[in-house]
Phi, psi and omega in degrees: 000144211215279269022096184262104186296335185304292156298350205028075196225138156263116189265143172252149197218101167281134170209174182264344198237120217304293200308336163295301198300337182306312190282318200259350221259130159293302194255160194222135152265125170247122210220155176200171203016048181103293097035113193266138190259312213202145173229137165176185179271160168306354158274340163279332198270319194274345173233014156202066174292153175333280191213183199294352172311307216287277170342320191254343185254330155308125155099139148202161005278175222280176155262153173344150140214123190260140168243152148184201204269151145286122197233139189256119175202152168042059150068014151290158126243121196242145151301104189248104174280345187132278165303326223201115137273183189216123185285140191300107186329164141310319170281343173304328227303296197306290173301016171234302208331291201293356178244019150002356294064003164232172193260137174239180182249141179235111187259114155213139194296161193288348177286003187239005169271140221181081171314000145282151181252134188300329210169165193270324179281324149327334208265358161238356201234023166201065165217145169252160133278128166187155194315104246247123178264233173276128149260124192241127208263141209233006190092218185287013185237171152183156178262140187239127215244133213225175183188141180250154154336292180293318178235115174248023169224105164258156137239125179262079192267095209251148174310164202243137182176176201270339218276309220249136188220138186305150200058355155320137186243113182224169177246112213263159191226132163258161160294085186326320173289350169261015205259132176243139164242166188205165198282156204284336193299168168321332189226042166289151256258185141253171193261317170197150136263155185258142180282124187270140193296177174223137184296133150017099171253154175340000000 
């Protein structure tokens, strides 16, 4: 969906592919049966999308979702992925309290994975280990396709350098600012985003 200011006309423009809509469309509709999941602009649908639908079909490649528990400790709250927790940002807090003890969905995009640490403070307490699979070199990116015990289909998409190698076991960091969380079900609603400036306009 779209604004042609030239004509001062509005176009409605359907398409099956996100990134064309991302690229043409001012306002984005995400429909899934028949059914509007999210109406926004494209930086509201890709960084606070509704629930785990309008996520996982936005962005690629799509993002992650890790489930596991909400667990209250030493005056944390964390994410228990299993293998691993990952302690809950701050801005998260106020919206997981109340999910204590239930499973929820932890969405993070593969551009927000990192073999490196986002920060020093970050760096053991939002990270997993796991396991290195197929790597497809991509020119100066590359996608790194990973596993957990638990979750076996990761994807990583990371500066491209020799250090990451197929069959490796490593220890990948996520971007605490960048972490979604959502109700555990397939299409569950979401819960907390991290908050996004909305850009300037011209």
């Amino acid at each position: 969906m779209g604004s042609t200011s030239n004509l001062q006309s509005t176009t409605i423009y359907v398409t099956h592919d996100q990134e064309e809509a991302m690229t043409l469309g001012d306002r984005v509709v995400v429909m899934k049966d028949g059914i509007i999941q999210q109406c926004g602009s494209p930086i509201e649908v890709y960084y606070r999308p509704a629930n785990r639908f309008v996520a996982g079909f936005v962005g690629m490649p799509p993002m992650n979702f890790f489930e596991g528990t909400i667990a209250a400790e030493a005056d944390h709250l964390w994410f228990d992925e299993g293998t691993a927790k990952i302690v809950v940002p701050g801005w998260a807090k106020d919206a997981l309290r109340h999910k204590v003890g239930s499973r929820v969905a932890m969405g993070v995009r593969p551009q927000a994975i990192s073999d490196v640490p986002q920060s020093d403070q970050a760096a053991g307490s939002c990270s997993l280990e796991m396991k290195v699979g197929v790597v497809e070199f991509l020119g100066d990116k590359m996608e790194v396709y990973l596993s957990t015990a638990n979750h076996p289909h990761v994807i990583a998409h990371i500066e491209a350098h020799r250090r990451v190698m197929p069959n490796q076991t490593l220890r990948m960091h996520l971007d605490p600012g960048r972490l979604q969380f959502f109700e555990a079900d397939q299409t569950g609603a979401a819960l907390a985003a991290a908050p996004v400036e909305s850009p300037t306009p011209p």
